[in-house]
C-alpha positions in Angstrom: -6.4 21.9 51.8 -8.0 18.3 52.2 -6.8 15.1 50.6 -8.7 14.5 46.6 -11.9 13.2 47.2 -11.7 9.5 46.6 -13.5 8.0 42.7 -13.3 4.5 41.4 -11.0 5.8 38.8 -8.6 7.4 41.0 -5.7 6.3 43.1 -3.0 6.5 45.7 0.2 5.2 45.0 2.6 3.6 47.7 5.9 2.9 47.7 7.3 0.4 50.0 4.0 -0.9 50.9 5.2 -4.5 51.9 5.9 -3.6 55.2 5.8 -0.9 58.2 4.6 2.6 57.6 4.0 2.1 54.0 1.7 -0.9 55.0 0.0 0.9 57.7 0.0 3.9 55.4 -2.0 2.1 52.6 -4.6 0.5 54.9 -5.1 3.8 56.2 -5.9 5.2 53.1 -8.2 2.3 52.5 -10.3 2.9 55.1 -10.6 6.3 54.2 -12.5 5.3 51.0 -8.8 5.4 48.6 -7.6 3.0 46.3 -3.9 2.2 46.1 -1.3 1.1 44.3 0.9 -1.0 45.9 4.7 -0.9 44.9 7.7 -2.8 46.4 10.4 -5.8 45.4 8.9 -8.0 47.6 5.6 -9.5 45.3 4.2 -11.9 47.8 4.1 -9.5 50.6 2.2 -7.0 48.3 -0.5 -10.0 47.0 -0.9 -10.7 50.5 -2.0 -7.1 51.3 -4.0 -6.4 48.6 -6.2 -9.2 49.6 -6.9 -8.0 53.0 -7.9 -4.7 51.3 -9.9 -5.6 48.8 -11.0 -5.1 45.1 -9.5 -1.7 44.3 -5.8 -2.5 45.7 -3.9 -2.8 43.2 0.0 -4.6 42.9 3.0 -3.0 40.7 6.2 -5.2 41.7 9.4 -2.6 41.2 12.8 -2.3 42.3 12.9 1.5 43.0 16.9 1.5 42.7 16.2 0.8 39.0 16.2 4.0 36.9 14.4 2.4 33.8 11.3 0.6 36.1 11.2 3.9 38.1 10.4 5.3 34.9 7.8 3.0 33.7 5.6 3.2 37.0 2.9 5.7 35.8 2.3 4.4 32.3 1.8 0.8 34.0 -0.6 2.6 36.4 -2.1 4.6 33.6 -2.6 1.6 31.8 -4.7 0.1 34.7 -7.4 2.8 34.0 -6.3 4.3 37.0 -5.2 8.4 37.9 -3.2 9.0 40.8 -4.2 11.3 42.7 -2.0 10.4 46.1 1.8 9.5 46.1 3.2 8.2 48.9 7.2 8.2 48.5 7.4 5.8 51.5 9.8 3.8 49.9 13.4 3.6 52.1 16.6 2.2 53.8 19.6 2.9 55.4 23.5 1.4 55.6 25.0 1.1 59.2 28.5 2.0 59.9 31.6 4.2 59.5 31.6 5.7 55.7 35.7 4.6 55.8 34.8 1.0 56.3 31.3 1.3 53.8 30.6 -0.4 50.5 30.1 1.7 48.2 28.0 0.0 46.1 25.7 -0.5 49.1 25.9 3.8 49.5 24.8 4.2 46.2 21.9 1.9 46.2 20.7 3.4 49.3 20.2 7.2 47.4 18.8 5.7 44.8 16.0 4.4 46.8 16.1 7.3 49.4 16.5 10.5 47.2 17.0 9.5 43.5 13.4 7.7 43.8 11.8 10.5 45.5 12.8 13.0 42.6 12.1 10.8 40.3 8.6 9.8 40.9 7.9 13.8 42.0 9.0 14.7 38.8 6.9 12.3 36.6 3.4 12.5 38.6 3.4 16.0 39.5 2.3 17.3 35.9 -0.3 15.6 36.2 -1.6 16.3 39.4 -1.3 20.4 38.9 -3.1 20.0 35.2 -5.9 18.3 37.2 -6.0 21.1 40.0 -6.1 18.0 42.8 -3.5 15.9 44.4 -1.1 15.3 47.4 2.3 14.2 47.9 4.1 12.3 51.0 7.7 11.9 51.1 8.9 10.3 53.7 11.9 11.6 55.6 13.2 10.9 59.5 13.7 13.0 62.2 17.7 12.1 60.8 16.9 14.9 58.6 17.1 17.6 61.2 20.9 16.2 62.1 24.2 14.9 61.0 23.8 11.1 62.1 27.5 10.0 62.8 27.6 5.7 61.8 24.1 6.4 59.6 25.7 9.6 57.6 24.6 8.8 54.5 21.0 7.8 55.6 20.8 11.5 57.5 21.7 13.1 54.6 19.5 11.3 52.0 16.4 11.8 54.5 17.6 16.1 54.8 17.3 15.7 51.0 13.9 14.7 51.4 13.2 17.1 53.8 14.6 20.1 51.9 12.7 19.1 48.6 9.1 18.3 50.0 9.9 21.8 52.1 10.4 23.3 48.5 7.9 21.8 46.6 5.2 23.3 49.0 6.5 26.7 47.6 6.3 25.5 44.1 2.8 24.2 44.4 1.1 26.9 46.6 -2.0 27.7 44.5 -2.5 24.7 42.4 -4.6 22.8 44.4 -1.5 20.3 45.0 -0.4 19.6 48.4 3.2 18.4 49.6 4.1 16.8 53.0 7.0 15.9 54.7 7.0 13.3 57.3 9.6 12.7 59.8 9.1 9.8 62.3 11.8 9.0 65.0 12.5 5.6 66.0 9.2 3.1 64.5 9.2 -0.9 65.5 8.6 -2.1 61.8 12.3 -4.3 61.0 13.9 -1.3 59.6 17.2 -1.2 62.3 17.4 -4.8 61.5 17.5 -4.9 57.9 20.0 -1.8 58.1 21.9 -4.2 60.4 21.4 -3.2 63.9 19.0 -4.8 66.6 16.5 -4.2 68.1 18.5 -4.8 71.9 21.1 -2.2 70.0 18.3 0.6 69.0 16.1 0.6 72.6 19.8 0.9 74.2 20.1 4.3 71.9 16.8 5.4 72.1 14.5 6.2 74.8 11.3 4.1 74.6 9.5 7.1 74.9 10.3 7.9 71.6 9.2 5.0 70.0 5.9 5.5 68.0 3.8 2.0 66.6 3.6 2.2 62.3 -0.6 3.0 62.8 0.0 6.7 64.7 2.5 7.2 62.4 0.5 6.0 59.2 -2.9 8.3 60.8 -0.5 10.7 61.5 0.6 10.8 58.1 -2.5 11.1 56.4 -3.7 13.7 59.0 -1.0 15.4 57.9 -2.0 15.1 54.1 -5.6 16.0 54.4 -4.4 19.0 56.7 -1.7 20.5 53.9 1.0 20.1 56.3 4.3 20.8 55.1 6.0 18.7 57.8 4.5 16.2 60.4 6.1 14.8 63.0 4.4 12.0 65.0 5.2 12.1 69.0 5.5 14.9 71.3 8.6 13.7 72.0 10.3 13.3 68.9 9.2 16.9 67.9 10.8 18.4 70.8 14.2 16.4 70.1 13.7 17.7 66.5 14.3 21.0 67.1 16.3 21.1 70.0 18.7 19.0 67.5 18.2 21.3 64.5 19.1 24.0 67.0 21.8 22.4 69.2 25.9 23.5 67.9 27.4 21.2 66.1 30.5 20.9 67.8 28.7 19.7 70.9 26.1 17.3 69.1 27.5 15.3 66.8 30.5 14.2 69.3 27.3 13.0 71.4 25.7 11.8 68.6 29.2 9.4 67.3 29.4 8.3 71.0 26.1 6.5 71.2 25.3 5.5 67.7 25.2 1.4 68.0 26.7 1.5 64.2 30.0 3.0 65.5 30.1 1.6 69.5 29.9 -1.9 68.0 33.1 -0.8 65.6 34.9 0.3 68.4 
């Protein structure tokens, strides 16, 4: 199964397109001949891309925590003449830190984003996509997803939510010409630790560089994936092995490991 042949009246929709994969993502696409939609809070950052693209990227400001502009994303991309054909449910972020010591308002907002989002928009552009025989769909999870993520728990379990349903969704769709991808990167350089308040010094202390992968691979990686009909990509050799040795490993012995060297929880201690 290959990705919809790209048309001037057709589109790909990306979430969290201001910055890191979703940005590398949505120039990929671009130079693969798609249009996009570009969607995130952040207006400027989204103007600013669409002008290095060109004519047919499009912006759609939204706060993907709201329920109400969630639900008004395809009629405002309807109303552009457009049909989307690609959705990328890049969109993301994470809290840091003990779930004793958490805000909770902080937790919610965080599944909105991370799973209600990814539901949502599923739900409403689907239909679509299987009454016109043609489509593809990226959610994008973590290689968290294959783990319990002691000082990131909630984040772990939001992206194993987006792992599970894309896993689930290929089942639903086989045979309507409608593809569905999961895709797990480990550790990427694009501001994410930092916003979810660790640093950078914090995360190459955790992480072995060797599993760091730059926002391109994992955007051609990505789309590979989607023209391919993977059900789950994982960009790095590295990060794949760790993947399953992780979804494999007891948990008894991992997540002690795991709560030991997360820089959420050291930095609490």
């Amino acid at each position: 199964m290959s990705l919809p042949t790209p048309a001037p009246d057709r589109t790909a929709v990306v979430t969290g397109a201001s910055s890191g994969i979703g940005e590398e993502i949505a120039r990929e696409l671009t130079r693969r001949g798609h249009g996009v939609v570009l969607i995130a809070r952040r207006e400027d950052k989204l103007r600013a891309l669409a002008e290095e693209l060109g004519d047919r990227a499009h912006v759609l400001p939204a706060d993907l925590s709201n329920r109400s502009e969630r639900a008004g994303l395809l009629g405002r991309i309807e109303s552009l003449g457009l049909t989307p054909d690609i959705l990328v449910n890049n969109a993301g972020l994470s809290t840091l830190g003990a779930v004793a010591s958490s805000d909770p308002d902080a937790e919610l907002n965080m599944i909105e984003v991370d799973v209600a989002s990814v539901a949502d928009l599923c739900s409403r552009f689907l239909p679509g996509m299987t009454a016109r025989g043609r489509g593809a769909v990226l959610n994008v999870a973590s290689t968290a997803a294959f783990q319990p993520l002691p000082g990131q728990a909630g984040y772990a379990a939001c992206k194993a939510f987006v792992l599970s349903y894309t896993q689930s969704l290929v089942g639903e769709l086989k045979g309507t010409g409608v593809s569905a991808t999961a895709l797990c990167p480990g550790p990427v350089d694009t501001g994410f630790g930092e916003a979810a308040g660790f640093s950078k010094e914090d995360a190459d202390a955790a992480l072995p560089s060797v599993m760091w992968i730059s926002p391109d691979v994992v955007a051609r990686t990505a789309v590979d994936a989607m023209d391919r009909g993977r059900m789950v990509a994982i960009p790095g050799a590295v990060n794949r092995v760790t993947s399953i040795f992780a979804s494999i490993a007891p948990r008894k012995l991992l997540v002690p490991i795991l709560a030991r060297n997360h820089p959420g929880l050291r930095r609490a201690q």
